[in-house]
Each structure stands twice: as structure tokens, then as C-alpha cells.
N, C-alpha and C positions, 0 to 999 in steps of 0.2 A: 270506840275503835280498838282499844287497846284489850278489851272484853272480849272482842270478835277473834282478834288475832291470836288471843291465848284460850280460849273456849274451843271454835272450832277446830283446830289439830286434836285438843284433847276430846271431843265426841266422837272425830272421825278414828282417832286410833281404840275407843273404848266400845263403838259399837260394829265396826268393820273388823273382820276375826280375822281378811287378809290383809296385812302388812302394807305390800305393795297398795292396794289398793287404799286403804287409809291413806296413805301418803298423798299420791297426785291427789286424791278428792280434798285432800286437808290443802295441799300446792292451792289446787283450783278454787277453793273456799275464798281464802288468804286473797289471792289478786283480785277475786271478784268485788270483796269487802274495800278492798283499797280504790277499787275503782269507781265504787257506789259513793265511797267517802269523800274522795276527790270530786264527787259532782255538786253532793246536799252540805256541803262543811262548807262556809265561808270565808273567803280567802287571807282576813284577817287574824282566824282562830285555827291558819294551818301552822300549828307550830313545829309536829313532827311529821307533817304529811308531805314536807318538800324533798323529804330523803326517803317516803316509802316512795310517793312515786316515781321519784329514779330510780329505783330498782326495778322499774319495769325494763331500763335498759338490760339490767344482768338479767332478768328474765326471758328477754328477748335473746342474749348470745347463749344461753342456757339451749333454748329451741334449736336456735341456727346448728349450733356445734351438734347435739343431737340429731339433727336431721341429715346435715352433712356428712358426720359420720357413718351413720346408717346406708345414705345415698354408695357410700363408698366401698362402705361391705357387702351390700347387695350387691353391685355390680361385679364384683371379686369375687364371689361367694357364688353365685346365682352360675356365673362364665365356667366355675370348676366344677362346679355340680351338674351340668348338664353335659360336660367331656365326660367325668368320669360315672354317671348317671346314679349320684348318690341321694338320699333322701333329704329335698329343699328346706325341709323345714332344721335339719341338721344342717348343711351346709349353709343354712344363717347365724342357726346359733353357735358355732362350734367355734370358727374363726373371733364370736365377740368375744367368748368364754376364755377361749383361749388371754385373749389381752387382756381384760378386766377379768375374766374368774368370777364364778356362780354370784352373781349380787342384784339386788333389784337395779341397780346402771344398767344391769345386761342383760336383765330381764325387760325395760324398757327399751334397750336400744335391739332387742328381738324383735321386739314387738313392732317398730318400726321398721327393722329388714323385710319382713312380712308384707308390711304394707307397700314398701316399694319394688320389692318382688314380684307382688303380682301387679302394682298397678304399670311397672314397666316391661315383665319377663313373661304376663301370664301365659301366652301365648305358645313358649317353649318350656312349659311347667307341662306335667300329666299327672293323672293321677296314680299311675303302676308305677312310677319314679318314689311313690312314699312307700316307707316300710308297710308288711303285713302280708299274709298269705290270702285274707279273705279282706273287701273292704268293701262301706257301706255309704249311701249316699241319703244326704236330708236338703236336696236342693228343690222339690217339685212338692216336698209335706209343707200341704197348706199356701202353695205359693211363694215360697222364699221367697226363693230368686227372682222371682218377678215383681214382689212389693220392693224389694230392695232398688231393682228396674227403674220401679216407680217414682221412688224416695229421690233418684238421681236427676230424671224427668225434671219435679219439683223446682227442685236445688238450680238445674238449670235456667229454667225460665222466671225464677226470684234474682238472681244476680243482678242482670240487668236494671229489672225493676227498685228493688230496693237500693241498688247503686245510687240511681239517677235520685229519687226520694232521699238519702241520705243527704245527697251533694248538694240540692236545692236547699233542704229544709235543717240541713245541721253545720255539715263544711266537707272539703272534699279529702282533707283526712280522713277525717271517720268513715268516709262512702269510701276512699281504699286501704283501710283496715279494717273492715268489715269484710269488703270484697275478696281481699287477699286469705282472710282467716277461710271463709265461705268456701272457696275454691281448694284448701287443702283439706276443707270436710268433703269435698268432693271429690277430692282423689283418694280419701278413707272409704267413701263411698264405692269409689269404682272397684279398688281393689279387696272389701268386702263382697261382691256381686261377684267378683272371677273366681275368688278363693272359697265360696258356697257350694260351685259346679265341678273344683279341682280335687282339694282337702276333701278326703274322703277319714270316714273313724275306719277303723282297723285292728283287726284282730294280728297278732304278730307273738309267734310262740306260744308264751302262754301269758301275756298282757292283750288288754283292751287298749288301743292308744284312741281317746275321742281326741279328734281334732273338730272342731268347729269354725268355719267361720275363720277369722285373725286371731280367735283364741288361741293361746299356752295350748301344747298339746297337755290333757290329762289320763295320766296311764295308772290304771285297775288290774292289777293281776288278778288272773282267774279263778285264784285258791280265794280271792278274797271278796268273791261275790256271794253273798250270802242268798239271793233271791233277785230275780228278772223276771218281772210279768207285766203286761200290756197297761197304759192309763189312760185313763179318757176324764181327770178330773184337772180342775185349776189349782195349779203348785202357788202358794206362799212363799216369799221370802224367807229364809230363815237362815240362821247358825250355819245347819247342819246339813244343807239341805245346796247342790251345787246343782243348776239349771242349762242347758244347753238348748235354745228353743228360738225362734224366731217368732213365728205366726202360728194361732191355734191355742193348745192345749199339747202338753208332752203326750207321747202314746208310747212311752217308754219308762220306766221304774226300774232301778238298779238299788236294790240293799246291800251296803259292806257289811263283812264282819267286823273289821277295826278300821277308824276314821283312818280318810288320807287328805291331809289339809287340815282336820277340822269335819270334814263331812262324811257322815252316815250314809247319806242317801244322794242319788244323784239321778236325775231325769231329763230325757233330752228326747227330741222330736227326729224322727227318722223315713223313708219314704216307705218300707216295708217293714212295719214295727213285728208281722209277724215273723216273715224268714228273721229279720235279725235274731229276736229272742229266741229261733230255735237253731240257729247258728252258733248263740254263745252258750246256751246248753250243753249244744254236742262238742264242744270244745273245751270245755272246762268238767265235763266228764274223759274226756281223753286226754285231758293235761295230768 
């Protein structure tokens, strides 16, 4: 156990090149371990598992505070962005920034404004409220939005079912902590579905801003595309290599000159692969 808890942090930070992301996967590694351990360990030989698994309490006010917070700033944040009709994805993050200052805290608790932004405001979101002079949409390439639809479908009619299964055949804890976890993948869900049709990428001066999805927006300055042409092959994993894509194959290829992240190259799925790339041609020749 003790292998698990000092191994996986160190994998996740040695082969995840972002930060943030080694992190919560190293978080989620960790509780998972401790969860599996507390089930196959025998209750005699828990000698230091009676103090990891209380830590599932601090993990739990860890959520709550995050979640609440976020609940708080979106609804502040979301109410003055649509008075003074400023771009939503700023007026989530600006007000976190502002209190905590640029850190993966605020990068996470972004990330959750987002999500209860559109799964509570989507409706008074638009898409000309985001920055950009010209803006592009990847909700209809390959059925996003509609398998997303789908995924939610699913999710719904498993609730019940696996509820009732849990609660017969394990205890009725577990059937509502399952249920409860289940239903806030379903409100990630929902509000990934509204933010595919909304979040539009965006050309804006002389930056690319891809928004995708709940994704970080990620902004490409124009000077610094070295090559855009059409793909029709399956992207790999890698380093260097940032994907934006739901369903399909990317029909999109962006070369930098000099990494930004870490990444060289960057590929993402759009509804019109061809206006886009002759979009971003003509605007990075007039930049």
C-alpha cells in the first residue's frame, strides 16, 4: 500500500508533462488505492489504514468547499457578465483570480465555474457574448453533441437501476454514494452537452482562442502557427501533441513554431475543417 501511495504520484508527475493534470490523476490514483486496500486488507493487519481511511473525511470537505465555492462564484460572476455582457468564460475566471491569483486552486475552481455555469445559466449564455471577431463551431462534426445526448440517456436510466442493485445486494450506503457521485457526472454531463453548442473557438485580433467543450480556453497566436491543413488520420497520444476532439478523427492539424505548454502540434475536430483553415490563413496573413 505504501508502494502504491509513493509510486503513483511519482508516475503521474514523470509521465503527465501537465502539472495540473498529474496532480488530480495522482489525487485520484491515491483514494482509489486506499479504497481497494480498505476492501482486500484484513481487518487485523489495518494498522495504518484506520487513519488513511479517515481521510476520506478531509477529502470529502476538500469537494464540498470546492464545489460551494465555485456554486458561489458562478452565480456572482455569471449575474454581471450578462448585465454588463462580458465574455463568460472571463467573468469565471477573473473574479477566482482575482482572490486566489493564477494557481492550479484556480485553475480547478475555473474549471468548476464552467461547469455550473452552463449547467445552471446555459440558457442566458450565447455564443457572440465570447470574445472574437470570427467564431467556429465543432458541435454537429461527427455527432458530438448528440453522442454526448446519448451518454446522458444512459447515465439516466442506470441510476435507478444500479441504485436498487447496489442497495439489495451490498447496503444502502454504497447504493447512495454511488448514486449521489453518478448524478454530479451527470450534471458534468449536462453541462458538457450545453457548452459543445455555446463555446464557440475564436479567432480574436491576432490569437486563436480554442475553447472546447469545459476545456481551459487554449490561445495560439497567429505569428505562431507554423502550418494548418486538413486531417483525416488517427492522432496518438503524445508529449507534444494537444487533441481537441470528441467523435471521429480530427479533420484539423495546427503546427507551432515554438511549443506552448509543451506542445508542438495540436489537432481538433471542427464542423467546417475547410472555411476554418481558410479562415485562419487569411488572418494570419493580415495579422
Amino acid at each position: 500500500m505504501l508502494d502504491a501511495l509513493l509510486a503513483l504520484p511519482i508516475l503521474c508527475f514523470l509521465c503527465e508533462s501537465d502539472k495540473q493534470q498529474a496532480f488530480l490523476k495522482a489525487a485520484i490514483l491515491c483514494c482509489t488505492s486506499v479504497f481497494i486496500g480498505s476492501l482486500i486488507i484484513p481487518e487485523q493487519n489495518k494498522v495504518v489504514f484506520n487513519f488513511l481511511e479517515s481521510g476520506r473525511y478531509f477529502v470529502l470537505g476538500i469537494i464540498l468547499v470546492l464545489e460551494l465555492s465555485a456554486l458561489v462564484t458562478v452565480c456572482l460572476a455569471v449575474r454581471a457578465s450578462l448585465a454588463n455582457k462580458e465574455d463568460p468564460d472571463l467573468a469565471v475566471s477573473n473574479p477566482i483570480e482575482k482572490i486566489f491569483g493564477p494557481s492550479l486552486f484556480s485553475s480547478i475552481l475555473s474549471l468548476e465555474g464552467r461547469v455550473w455555469s452552463f449547467a445552471l445559466f446555459a440558457s442566458q449564455i450565447t455564443s457572440s457574448a465570447y470574445r472574437g471577431n470570427q467564431h467556429f463551431y465543432y458541435d454537429t462534426k461527427d455527432g458530438a453533441q448528440s453522442n454526448l445526448f446519448g451518454f446522458m440517456l444512459l447515465i439516466i436510466i442506470e441510476i435507478p437501476l444500479v441504485h436498487l442493485l447496489l442497495h439489495f445486494l451490498w447496503s444502502s450506503t454504497a447504493a447512495n454514494i454511488t448514486t449521489g457521485l453518478t448524478l454530479f457526472g451527470l450534471i458534468f454531463f449536462f453541462a458538457e452537452y450545453k457548452a459543445v453548442g455555446k463555446r464557440p473557438i475564436s479567432i480574436h485580433e491576432n490569437n486563436l482562442i480554442i475553447r472546447y467543450g469545459l476545456y481551459a480556453p487554449f490561445t495560439i497566436p497567429l505569428d505562431n502557427v507554423s502550418e494548418i491543413r486538413p486531417n483525416n488520420l488517427f492522432v496518438k497520444r503524445s508529449r507534444n501533441v494537444k487533441r481537441f476532439n470528441y467523435s471521429g478523427v480530427p479533420n484539423v492539424a495546427i503546427n507551432l513554431c515554438s511549443p506552448i505548454s509543451g506542445k508542438t502540434e495540436v489537432y481538433l475536430g471542427v464542423n467546417s475543417p475547410e472555411t476554418f483553415i481558410n479562415n485562419i490563413k487569411h488572418a494570419k496573413n493580415a495579422a
